[in-house]
Structure formats: C-alpha cells, structure tokens
C-alpha positions in Angstrom: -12.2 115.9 71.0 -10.4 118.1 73.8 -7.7 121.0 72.8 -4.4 120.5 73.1 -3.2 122.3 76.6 -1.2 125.1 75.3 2.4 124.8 76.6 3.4 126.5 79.5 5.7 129.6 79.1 9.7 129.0 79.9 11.3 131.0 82.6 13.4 133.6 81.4 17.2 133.5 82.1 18.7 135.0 85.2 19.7 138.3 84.5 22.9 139.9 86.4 22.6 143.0 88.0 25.1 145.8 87.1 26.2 145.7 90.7 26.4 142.1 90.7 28.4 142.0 87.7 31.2 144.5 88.5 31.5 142.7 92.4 32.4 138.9 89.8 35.0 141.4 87.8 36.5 142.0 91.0 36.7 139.0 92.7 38.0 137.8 89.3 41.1 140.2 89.4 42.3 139.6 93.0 42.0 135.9 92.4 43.8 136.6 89.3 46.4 138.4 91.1 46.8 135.9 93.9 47.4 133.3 91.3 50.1 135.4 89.5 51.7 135.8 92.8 52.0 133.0 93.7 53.4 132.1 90.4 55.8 134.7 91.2 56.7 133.1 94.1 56.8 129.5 92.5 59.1 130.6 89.7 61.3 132.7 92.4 61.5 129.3 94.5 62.4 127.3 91.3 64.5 129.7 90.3 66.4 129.8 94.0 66.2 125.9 94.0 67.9 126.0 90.2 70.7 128.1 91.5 71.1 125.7 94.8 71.7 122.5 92.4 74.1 124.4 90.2 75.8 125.5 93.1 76.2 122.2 94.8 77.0 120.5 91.2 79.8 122.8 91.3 81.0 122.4 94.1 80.7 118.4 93.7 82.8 119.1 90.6 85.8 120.7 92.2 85.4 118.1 94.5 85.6 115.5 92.2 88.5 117.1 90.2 90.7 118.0 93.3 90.5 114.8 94.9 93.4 111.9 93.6 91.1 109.2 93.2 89.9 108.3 90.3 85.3 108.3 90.1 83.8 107.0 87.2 79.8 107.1 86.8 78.5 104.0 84.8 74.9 103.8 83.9 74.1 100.2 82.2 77.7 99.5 82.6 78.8 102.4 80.4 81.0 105.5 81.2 78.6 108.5 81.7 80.9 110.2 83.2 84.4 110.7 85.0 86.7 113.0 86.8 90.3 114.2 85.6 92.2 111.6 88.7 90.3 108.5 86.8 92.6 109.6 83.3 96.2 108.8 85.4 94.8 105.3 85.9 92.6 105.0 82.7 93.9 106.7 80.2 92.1 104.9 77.4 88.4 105.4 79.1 85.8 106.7 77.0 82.5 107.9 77.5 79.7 105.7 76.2 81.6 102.7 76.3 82.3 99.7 78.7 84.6 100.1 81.4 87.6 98.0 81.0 90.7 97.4 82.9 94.2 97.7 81.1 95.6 94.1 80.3 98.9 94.9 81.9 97.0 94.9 85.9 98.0 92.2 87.7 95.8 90.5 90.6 97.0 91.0 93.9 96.5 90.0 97.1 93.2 91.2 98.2 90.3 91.5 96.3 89.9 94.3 93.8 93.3 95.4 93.9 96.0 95.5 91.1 99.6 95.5 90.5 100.7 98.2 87.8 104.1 98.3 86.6 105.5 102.1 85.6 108.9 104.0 85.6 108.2 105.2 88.6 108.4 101.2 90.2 105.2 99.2 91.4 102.3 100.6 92.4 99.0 98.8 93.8 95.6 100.5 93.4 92.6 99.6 94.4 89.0 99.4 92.6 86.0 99.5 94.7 82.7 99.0 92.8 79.0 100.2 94.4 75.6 99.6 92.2 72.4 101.2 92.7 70.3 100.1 89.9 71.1 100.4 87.0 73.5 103.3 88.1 77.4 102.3 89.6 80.4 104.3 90.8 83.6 103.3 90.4 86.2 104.5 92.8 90.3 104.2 92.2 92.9 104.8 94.5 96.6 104.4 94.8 97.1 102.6 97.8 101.0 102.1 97.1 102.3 104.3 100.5 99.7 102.4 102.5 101.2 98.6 101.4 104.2 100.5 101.9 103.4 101.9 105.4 102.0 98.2 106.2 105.3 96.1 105.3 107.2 98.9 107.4 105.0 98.1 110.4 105.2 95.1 110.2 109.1 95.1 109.7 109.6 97.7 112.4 107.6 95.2 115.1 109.9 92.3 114.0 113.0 94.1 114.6 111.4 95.1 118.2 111.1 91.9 118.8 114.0 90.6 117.6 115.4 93.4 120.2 113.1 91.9 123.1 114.2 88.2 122.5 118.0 88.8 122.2 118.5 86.8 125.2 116.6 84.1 124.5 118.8 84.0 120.9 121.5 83.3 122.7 120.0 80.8 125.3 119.0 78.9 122.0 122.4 79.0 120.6 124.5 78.4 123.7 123.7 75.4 124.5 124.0 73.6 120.7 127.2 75.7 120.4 128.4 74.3 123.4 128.1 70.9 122.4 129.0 71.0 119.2 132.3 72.5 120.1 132.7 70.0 122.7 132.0 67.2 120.2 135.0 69.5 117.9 137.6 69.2 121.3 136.9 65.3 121.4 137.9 65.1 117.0 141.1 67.4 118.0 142.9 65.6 120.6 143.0 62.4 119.0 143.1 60.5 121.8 139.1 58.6 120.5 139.1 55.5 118.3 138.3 55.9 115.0 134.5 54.3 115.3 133.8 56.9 118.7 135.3 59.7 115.9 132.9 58.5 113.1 130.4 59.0 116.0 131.1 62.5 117.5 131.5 63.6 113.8 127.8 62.5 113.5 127.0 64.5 116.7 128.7 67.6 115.4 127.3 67.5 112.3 123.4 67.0 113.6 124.3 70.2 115.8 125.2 72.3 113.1 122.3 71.3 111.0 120.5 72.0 114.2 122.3 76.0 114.2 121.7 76.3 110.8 118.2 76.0 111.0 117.7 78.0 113.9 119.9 80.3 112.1 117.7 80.3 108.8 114.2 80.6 110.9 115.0 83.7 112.5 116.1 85.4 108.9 112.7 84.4 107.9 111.1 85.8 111.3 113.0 89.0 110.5 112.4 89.5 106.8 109.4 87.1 106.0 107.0 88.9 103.4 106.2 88.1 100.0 109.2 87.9 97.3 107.2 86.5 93.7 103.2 85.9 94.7 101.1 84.0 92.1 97.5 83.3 91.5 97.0 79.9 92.5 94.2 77.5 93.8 93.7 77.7 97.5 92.6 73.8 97.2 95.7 73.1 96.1 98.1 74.4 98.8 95.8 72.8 101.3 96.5 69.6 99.6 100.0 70.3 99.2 100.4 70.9 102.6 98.0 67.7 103.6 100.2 65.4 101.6 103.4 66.3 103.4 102.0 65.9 106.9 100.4 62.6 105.9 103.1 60.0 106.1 104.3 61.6 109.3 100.7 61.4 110.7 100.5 57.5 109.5 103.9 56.8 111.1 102.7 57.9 114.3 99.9 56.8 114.4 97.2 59.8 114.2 94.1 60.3 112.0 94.0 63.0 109.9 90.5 64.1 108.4 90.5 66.2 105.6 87.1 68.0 105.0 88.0 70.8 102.0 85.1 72.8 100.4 87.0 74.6 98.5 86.9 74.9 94.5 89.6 75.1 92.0 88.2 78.4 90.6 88.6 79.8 94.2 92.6 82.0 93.7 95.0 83.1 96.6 97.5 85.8 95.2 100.3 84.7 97.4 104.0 83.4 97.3 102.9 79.4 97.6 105.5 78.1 99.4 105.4 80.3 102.5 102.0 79.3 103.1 102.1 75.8 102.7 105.2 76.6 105.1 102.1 78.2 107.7 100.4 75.0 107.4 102.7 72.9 107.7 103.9 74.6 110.7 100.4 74.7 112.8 99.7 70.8 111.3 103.4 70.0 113.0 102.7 71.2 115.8 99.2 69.1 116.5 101.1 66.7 115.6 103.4 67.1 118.2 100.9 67.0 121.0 98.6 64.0 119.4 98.8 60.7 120.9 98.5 57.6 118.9 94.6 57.0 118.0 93.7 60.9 118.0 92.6 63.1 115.3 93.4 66.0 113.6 91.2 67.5 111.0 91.7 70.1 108.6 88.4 71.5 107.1 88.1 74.6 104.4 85.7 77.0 103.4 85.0 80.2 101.7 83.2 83.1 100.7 83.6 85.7 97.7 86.2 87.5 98.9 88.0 85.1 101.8 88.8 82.0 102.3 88.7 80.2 106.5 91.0 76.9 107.0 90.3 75.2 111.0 92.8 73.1 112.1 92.0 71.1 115.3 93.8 68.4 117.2 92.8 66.0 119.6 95.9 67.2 122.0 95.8 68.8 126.1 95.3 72.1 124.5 97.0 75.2 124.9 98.4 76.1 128.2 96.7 79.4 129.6 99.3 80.9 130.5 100.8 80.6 127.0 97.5 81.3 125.0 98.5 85.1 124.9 102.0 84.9 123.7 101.8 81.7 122.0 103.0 83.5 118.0 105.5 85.2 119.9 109.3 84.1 118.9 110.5 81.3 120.8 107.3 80.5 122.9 107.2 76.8 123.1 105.9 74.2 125.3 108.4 71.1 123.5 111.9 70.5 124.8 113.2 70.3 121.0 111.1 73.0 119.4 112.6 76.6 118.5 109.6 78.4 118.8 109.6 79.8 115.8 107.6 77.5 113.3 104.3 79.7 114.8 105.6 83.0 114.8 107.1 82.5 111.0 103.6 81.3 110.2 101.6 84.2 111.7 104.1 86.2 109.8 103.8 84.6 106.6 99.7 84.8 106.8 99.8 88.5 107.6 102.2 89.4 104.9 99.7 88.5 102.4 96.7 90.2 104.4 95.4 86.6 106.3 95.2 86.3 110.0 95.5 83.5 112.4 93.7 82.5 116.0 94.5 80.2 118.5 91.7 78.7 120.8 91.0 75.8 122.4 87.8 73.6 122.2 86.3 70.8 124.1 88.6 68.2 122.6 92.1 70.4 121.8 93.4 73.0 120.1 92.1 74.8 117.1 93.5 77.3 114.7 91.2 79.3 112.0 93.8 80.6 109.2 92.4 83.2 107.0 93.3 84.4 103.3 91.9 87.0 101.0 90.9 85.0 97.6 89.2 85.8 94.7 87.0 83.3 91.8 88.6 83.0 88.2 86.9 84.4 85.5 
C-alpha cells in the first residue's frame, strides 16, 4: 500500500520591511491630514453657507415685517407662520390652525376681494392665494386708495367730457326747448280751440318728458358708479334684461335667440339695476337697426373668475367712421336717439370692473360685455 504524500510546506506570510513600514506611516498621515483639511474646509464652507441663510432669513424678516401687507405661510392649510401687517387684517389668526376669514367681510366686486367696515369708513382689501404643494402663501393688501384713485379717474374723465360736449348739450336741448315753448305761446294766447289746446298740451308734455330724460341721462353719465351692489346670479340679470326687450322684439317683428351658459351658483357683486340698464341699452339699440325677420342673439359664458355676454344683431353694422367714438356721449347714428344709452352703459360696466367692445361681424354688429363673478359656496 503506498504512503501518504507528506503535505507540502505553506508559504510564510509577507513580512514588511522596516523601511517599508515607516514609508505606509507616512503616507497614512498626509492622507490623514488632507482629509482633516478638507474637513476644515467643509465645515468652514458650511459654516459660511450657515451664516448666508441666517443672513438672508433676516433680512426676509425685516422685509416681511416692514412691508403693509399682510403674508401668511400655510402648510396643509394651517398657519405656520405670519408677519406683524397680517394681525391689522387678522387679528384672531393663530398658528396651527385653519385660516379663516372674519364673518363681517363682505364680497365685492372682483374676485378675492372684501369689503370691511371700521371707524375709519370702508375699506376693500384684497386676498391673493398661491399653492405649491402642500405649501401656500397668503398675501393681503389694502387696496382702498387704489378703488379710490379708480372712481376718481373715472369721475375726472366724465367731467372732461362733459366739458368737451357742452355744445352738443345744448344742440340737444335747443331744439326740444324750442318747441316745447312754442307749443306753451300757442296755450297762452288763447286764440286755439279747445280740442287743438288738448293737443298742443299733449305736445308739450311729450317734450318735457323728452327734457327730462335727457336731463336724468346725463346725471347718470356724470355720476354713474355703484350706490348698494349685491351678490346676485349673473343668469338672472341676463334674463331680466331678456324679458324686457322681448315684447318689443315680438312687436317688431325680430328674433331673439337666447343661448345662456350660465349657472345660478355663478355671483356678480354689482348694483343690479344698472346693469340690466347696460343690457338693455346695447339690446335697444340692435333693435333699432333690425329689420323685421332678423336676429338678435344673446349668448353667455364663463370662467372662474369672469363672466363674457355677446350680443349680435343682424343690422348694417357700425359705421367706420363711428366705430372709434361710438361710447362717446351723444354719438349716434338715429335721428331720435340721445346718445347716451351706450356711453351710460360702458360707464355702468366699468364701474363695477367689466368692459365692453364693439365690432362688427359678417352679419352685424356685436358687443362682448364682461363682468368679474365669483361661484357660491
């Protein structure tokens, strides 16, 4: 039987040379001391970077607490955080809770701003949300001297051209005048029959009326802005201001297509009247220029934040050379009209932030009437 083959010696373990080892030592310190500088210069750069963000948070913070609007930082829809401007409008805020608006804010005109009521008189501020995940800012701001600075405008380029048109006022009330006091000479001399007095006495009264109402326009050109606004459906002042024009349209003869997308939960913050007024006075005067057998259509539509009504007759359109000062006081292609009814209506719209354009299309005229609006909650 053969012997087992002894096993074969192992090698021994590699053995490091003084030399060898003092030359690891050292390359083991200056890596060492590499790393710790550059440590050093990690910590020095966080340590710079550290004093940059407080820096620039403190800076943001006297921002924040100089400026007069109000910032407040929701995260999940609660207050995180606010600046001292956000206590004059929300006294009651509080960190870690919802946001909340104080019950006495009123809606106004334009969405996201409110009507507050103090000693000092009305004010209207304005709320403008932006999200970012789950993060939002809140931003308030009283925007009282604006409104304020608006209405003057707006009054001040009345009055100029109240002072531009003073001619034309009295080319409008000379020649009513005239024959009303004309009509008056024939009642004094008694020298008519009674029947031809019954008559002129109908005259004279139908020219008064007339100088009344030319009278009472031009007070509202002048002073036309908002008295008592209300939240209201814009469906319904469309409708209210369908229904009137109607009969009228029937009795001549016209069409008139109604084509309204517009919900009940859609709100106008205005002074209802003086815009079913507007409406009336733009559907009046399509009427005017529609023969029997046209159209007029009204159609409505909206978004979040504004509502758009067309108007469009069937009509010879607007004359060019009136397209440019057609809302100007007494502009007017009718022998009987005042020129007014347009100019009172552009007014009215842009007293309660709308707008209104005047174009014609292949078959007429159209009109788009726009209106700030907000959805009910």
């Amino acid at each position: 039987m053969p012997k087992p083959l002894a096993s074969e010696p192992k090698d021994p373990a590699p053995q490091l040379m003084p030399n060898q080892l003092a030359e690891a030592f050292a390359l083991f310190y200056e890596e060492s001391k590499k790393l710790e500088s550059q440590q050093a210069d990690l910590q020095e750069k966080i340590n710079q970077l550290t004093q940059e963000l407080y820096d620039s948070n403190h800076r943001l913070g006297i921002l924040l607490n100089a400026i007069p609007a109000g910032v407040v930082l929701l995260e999940h829809n609660l207050v995180s955080l606010h600046n001292p401007s956000a206590l004059k409008f929300l006294p009651k805020i509080v960190i870690g809770e919802a946001l909340t608006l104080p019950s006495d804010w009123q809606a106004s005109i334009a969405p996201g701003e409110y009507l507050i009521e103090s000693p000092a008189g009305r004010r209207t501020v304005q709320l403008v949300r932006i999200d970012e995940g789950s993060r939002s800012i809140v931003q308030i701001q009283d925007i009282s001297a604006n409104i304020h600075l608006h209405q003057q405008s707006q009054q001040e380029n009345r009055l100029a051209a109240m002072g531009k048109m003073a001619a034309s006022i009295a080319h409008q009330f000379r020649t009513p005048l005239a024959t009303a006091l004309l009509y008056s000479s024939h009642l004094c001399d008694g020298k008519i029959a009674v029947e031809e007095s019954k008559e002129f006495a109908e005259r004279l009264r139908k020219q008064l009326l007339g100088l009344e109402k030319l009278s009472q326009d031009m007070l509202r050109f002048i002073t036309n802005r908002p008295r008592k606004s209300e939240l209201v459906p814009i469906a319904s002042i469309v409708q209210t201001a369908e229904q009137a024009i109607r009969p009228l349209c029937e009795k001549k003869g016209v069409q008139l297509l109604s084509k309204i997308d517009l919900s009940k939960d859609q709100l106008v913050n205005v002074e209802q009247q003086a815009i079913v007024n507007a409406l009336l006075a733009i559907l009046e005067n399509a009427l005017e220029v529609s023969e029997s057998g046209k159209q007029i259509s009204i159609e409505g539509s909206s978004n979040a934040q504004r509502v758009t009504i067309v108007i469009e007759d069937q009509g010879p359109g607007i004359p060019q050379a009136m397209i440019d000062s057609l809302f100007e006081p007494f502009s007017t292609g009718h022998s009987n009209g005042t020129g007014l009814g347009l100019a009172i209506a552009k007014n009215a719209l842009e007293a309660h932030r709308g707008s209104i354009h005047a174009e014609n299309y292949s078959k007429g005229a159209r009109f788009t009437i726009t209106l700030p609006c907000m959805n009910s909650l």
